[in-house]
MARZA-985025 format. One line per 3 residues: number of its first residue (from 1); for each residue y, z, x of N, C-alpha, C. Coordinates in nm, 4 decimals. Last residue first. Layout:
<nodes>
NUM = Y:Z:X:Y:Z:X:Y:Z:X  ...;
</nodes>
This chain:
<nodes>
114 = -0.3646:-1.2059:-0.5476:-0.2914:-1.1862:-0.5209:-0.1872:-1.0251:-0.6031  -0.6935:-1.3796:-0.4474:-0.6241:-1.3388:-0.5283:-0.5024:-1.2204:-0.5261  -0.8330:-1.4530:-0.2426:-0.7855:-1.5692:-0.3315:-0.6856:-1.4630:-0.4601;
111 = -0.9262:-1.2607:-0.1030:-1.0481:-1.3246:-0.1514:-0.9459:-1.4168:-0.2715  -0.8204:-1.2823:0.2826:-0.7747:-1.2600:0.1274:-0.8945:-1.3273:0.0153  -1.0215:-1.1842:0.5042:-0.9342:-1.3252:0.4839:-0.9312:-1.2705:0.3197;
108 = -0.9911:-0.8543:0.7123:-1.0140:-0.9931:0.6122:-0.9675:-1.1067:0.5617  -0.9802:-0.5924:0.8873:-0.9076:-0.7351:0.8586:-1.0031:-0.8085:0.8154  -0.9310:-0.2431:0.9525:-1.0078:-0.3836:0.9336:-0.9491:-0.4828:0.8548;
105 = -0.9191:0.0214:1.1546:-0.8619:-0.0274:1.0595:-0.9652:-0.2059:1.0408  -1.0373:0.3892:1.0609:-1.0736:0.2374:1.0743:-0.9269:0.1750:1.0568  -0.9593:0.6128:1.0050:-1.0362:0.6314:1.1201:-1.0762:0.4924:1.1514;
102 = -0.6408:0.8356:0.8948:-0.7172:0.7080:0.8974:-0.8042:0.6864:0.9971  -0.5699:1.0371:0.7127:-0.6462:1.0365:0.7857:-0.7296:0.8670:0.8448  -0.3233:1.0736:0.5952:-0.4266:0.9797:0.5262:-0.5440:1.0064:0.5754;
99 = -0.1702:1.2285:0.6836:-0.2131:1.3314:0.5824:-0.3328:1.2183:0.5348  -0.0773:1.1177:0.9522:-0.1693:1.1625:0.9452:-0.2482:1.2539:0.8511  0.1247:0.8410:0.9217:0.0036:0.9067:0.8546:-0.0998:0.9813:0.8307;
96 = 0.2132:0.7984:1.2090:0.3102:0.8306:1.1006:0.2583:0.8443:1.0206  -0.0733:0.7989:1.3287:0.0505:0.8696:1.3926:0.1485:0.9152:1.2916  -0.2120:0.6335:1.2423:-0.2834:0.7421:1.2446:-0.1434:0.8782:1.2749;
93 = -0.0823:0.4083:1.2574:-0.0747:0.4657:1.1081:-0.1186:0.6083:1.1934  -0.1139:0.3738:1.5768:0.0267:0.4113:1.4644:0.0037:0.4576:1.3679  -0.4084:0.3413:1.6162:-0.2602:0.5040:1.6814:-0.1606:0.4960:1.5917;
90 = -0.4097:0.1420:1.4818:-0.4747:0.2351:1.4220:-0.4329:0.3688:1.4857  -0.2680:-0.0761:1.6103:-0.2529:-0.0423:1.4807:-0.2917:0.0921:1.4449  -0.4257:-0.0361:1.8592:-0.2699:-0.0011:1.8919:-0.2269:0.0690:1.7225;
87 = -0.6603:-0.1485:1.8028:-0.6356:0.0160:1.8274:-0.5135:0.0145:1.8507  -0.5559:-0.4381:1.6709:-0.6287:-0.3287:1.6182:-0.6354:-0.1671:1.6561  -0.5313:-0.6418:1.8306:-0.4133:-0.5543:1.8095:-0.4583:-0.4142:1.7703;
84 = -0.6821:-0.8788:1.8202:-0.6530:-0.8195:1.9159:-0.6015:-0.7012:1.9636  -0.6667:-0.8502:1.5568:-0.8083:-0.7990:1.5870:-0.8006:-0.7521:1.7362  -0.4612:-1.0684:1.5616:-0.4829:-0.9283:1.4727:-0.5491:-0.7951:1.4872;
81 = -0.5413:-1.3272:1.5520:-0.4978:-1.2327:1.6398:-0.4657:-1.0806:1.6288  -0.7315:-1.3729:1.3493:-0.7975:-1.3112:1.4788:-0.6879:-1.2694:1.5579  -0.5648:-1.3869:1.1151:-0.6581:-1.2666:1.1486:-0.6641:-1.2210:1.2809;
78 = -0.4394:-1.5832:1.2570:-0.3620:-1.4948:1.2738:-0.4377:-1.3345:1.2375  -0.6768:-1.7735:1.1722:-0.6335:-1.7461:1.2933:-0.5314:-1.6389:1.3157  -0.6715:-1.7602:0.9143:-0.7717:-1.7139:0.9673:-0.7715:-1.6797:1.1425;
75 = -0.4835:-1.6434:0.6445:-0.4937:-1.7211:0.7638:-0.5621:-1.6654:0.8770  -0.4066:-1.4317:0.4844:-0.4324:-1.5865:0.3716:-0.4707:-1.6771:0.5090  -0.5358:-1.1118:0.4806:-0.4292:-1.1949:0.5378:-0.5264:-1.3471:0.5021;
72 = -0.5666:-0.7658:0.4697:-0.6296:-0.8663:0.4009:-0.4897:-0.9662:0.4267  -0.6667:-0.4493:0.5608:-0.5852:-0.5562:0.5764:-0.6247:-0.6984:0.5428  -0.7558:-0.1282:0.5158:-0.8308:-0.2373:0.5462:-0.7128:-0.3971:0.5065;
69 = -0.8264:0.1688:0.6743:-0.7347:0.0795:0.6215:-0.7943:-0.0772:0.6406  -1.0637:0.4398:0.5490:-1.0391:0.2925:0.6887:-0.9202:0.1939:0.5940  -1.1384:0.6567:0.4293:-1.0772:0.6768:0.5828:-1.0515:0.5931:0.6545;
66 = -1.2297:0.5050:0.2004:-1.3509:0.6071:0.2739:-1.2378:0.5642:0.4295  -0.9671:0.2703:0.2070:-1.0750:0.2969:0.1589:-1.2295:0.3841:0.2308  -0.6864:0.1170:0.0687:-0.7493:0.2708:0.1796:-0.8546:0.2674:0.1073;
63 = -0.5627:-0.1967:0.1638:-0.6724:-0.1346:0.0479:-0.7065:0.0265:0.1436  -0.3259:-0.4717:0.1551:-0.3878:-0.3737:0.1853:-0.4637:-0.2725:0.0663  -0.2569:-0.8095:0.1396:-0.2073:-0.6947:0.0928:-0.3001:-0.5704:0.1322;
60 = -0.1454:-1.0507:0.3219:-0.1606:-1.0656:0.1427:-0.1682:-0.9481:0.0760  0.0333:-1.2143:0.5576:-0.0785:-1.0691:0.5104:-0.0346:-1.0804:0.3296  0.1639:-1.3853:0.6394:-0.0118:-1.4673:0.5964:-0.0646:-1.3725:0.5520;
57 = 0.4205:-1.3269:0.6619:0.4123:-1.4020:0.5851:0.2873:-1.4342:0.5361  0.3293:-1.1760:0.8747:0.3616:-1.1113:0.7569:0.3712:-1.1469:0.6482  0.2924:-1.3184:1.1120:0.1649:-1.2327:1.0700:0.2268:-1.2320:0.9403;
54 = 0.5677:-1.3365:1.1480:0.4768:-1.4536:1.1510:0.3707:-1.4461:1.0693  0.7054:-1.0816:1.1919:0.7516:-1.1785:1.0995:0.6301:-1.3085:1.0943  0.4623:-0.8094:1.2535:0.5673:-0.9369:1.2727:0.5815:-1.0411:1.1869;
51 = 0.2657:-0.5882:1.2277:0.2109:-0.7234:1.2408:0.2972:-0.7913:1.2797  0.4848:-0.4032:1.1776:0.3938:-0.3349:1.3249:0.3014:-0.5045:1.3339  0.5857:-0.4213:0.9532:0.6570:-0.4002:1.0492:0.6046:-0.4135:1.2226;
48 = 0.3975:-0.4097:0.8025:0.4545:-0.5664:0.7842:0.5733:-0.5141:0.9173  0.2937:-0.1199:0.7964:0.2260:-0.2415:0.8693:0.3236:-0.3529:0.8572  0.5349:-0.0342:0.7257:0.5267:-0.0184:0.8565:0.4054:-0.1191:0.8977;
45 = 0.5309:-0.1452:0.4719:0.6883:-0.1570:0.5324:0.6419:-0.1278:0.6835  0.3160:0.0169:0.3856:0.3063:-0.1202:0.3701:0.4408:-0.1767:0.4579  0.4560:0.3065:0.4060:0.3000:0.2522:0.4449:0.3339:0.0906:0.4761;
42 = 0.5596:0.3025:0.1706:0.6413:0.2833:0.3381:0.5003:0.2689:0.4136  0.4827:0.2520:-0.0844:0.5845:0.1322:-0.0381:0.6162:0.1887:0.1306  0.3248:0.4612:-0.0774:0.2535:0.3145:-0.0669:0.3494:0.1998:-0.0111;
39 = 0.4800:0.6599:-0.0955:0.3996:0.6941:0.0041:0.3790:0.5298:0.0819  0.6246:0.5796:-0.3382:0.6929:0.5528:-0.2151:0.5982:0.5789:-0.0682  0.3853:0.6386:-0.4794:0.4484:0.5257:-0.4700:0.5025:0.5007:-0.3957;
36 = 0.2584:0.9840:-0.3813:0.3531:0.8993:-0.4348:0.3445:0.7298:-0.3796  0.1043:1.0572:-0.1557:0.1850:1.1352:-0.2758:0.2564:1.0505:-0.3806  -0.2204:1.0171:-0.0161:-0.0591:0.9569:-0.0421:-0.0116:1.0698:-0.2048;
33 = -0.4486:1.0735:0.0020:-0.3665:1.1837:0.0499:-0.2491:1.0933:0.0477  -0.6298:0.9786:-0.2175:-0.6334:0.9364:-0.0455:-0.5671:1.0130:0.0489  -0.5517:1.1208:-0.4273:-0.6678:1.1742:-0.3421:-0.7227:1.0554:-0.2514;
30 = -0.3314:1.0165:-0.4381:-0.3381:1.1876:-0.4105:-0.4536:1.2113:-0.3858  -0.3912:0.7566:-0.5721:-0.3026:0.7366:-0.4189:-0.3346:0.8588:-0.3957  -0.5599:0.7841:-0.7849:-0.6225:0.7437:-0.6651:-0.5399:0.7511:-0.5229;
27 = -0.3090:0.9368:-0.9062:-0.4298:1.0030:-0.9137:-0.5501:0.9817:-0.7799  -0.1690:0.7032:-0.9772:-0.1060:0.8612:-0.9268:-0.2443:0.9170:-0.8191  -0.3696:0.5216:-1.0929:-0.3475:0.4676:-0.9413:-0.2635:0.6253:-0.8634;
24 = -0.3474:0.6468:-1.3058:-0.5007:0.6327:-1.2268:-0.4755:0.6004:-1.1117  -0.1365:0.6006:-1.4335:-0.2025:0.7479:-1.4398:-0.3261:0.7751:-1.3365  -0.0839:0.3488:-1.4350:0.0073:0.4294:-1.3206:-0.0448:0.5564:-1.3184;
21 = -0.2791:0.2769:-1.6240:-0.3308:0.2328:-1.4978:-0.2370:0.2831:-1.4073  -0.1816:0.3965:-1.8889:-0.2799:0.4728:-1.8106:-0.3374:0.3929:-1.6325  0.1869:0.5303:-1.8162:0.0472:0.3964:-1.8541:-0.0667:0.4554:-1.8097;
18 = 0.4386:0.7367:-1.9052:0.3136:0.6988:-1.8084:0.1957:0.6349:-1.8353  0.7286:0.6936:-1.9980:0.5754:0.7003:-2.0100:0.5195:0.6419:-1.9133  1.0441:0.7724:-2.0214:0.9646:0.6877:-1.9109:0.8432:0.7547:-1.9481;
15 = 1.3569:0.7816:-2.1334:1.2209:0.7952:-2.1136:1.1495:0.7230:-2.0690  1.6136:0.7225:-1.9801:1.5619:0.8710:-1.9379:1.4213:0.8474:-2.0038  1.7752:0.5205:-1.9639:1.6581:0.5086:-1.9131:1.5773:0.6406:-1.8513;
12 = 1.9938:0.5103:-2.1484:2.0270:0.5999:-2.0186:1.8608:0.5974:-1.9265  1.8218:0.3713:-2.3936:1.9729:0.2713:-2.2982:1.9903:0.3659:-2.2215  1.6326:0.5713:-2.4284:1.5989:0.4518:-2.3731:1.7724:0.3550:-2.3425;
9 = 1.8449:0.7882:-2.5545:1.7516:0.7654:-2.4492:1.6824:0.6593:-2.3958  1.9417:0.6394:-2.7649:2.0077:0.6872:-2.6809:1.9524:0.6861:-2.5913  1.7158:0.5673:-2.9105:1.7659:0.4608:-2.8902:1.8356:0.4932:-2.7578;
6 = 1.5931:0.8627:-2.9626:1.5139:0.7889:-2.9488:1.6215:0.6569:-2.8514  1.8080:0.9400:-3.1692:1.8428:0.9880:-2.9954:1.7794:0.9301:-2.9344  1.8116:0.7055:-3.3725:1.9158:0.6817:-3.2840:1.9103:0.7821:-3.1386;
3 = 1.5567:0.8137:-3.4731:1.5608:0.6717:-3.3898:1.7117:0.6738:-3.3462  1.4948:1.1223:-3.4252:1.5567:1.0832:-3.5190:1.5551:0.9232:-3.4017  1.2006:1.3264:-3.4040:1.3118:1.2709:-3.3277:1.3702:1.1541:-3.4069;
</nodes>
């Protein structure tokens, strides 16, 4: 391939390689049963939707793990309210997710890192 089609193609942003940590995360999202990236970005759009503007600002970020969603937030009291909430949470994903299968959900205080 000659460096000017090479050039061409990267200014129309037609090539695109695959890293090996987007090769692994493809791979870990399809066998949680997410398809895609966008699986992850609406997922996350419905919990920050289903916690509230208050909650949303203290949630730090989420993990699927063995069938249980697990929620991680920078404030310890808005955990607990959280906890109040919990089977309502877990009809919803279970509802607009059911290729995830989700059977938990659980809340933590963020381990500091972002």
């Amino acid at each position: 391939m000659s460096s000017k089609s090479l050039k061409d193609k990267k200014s129309y942003g037609i090539r695109k390689e695959m890293t090996p940590l987007s090769y692994f995360l493809s791979g870990t999202f399809q066998k949680l049963g997410m398809k895609s990236e966008q699986d992850r970005f609406q997922l996350e759009q419905l919990i920050r939707q289903w916690i509230g503007d208050k909650a949303s600002n203290a949630f730090n970020r989420f993990h699927l793990k063995s069938r249980k969603l697990i929620l991680e937030f920078n404030h310890p009291i808005l955990l607990q309210e959280m906890m109040f909430r919990k089977q309502q949470g877990l009809r919803l994903f279970q509802q607009k997710f059911p290729e995830l299968n989700i059977q938990q959900v659980e809340f933590r205080i963020a381990s500091g890192r972002k």
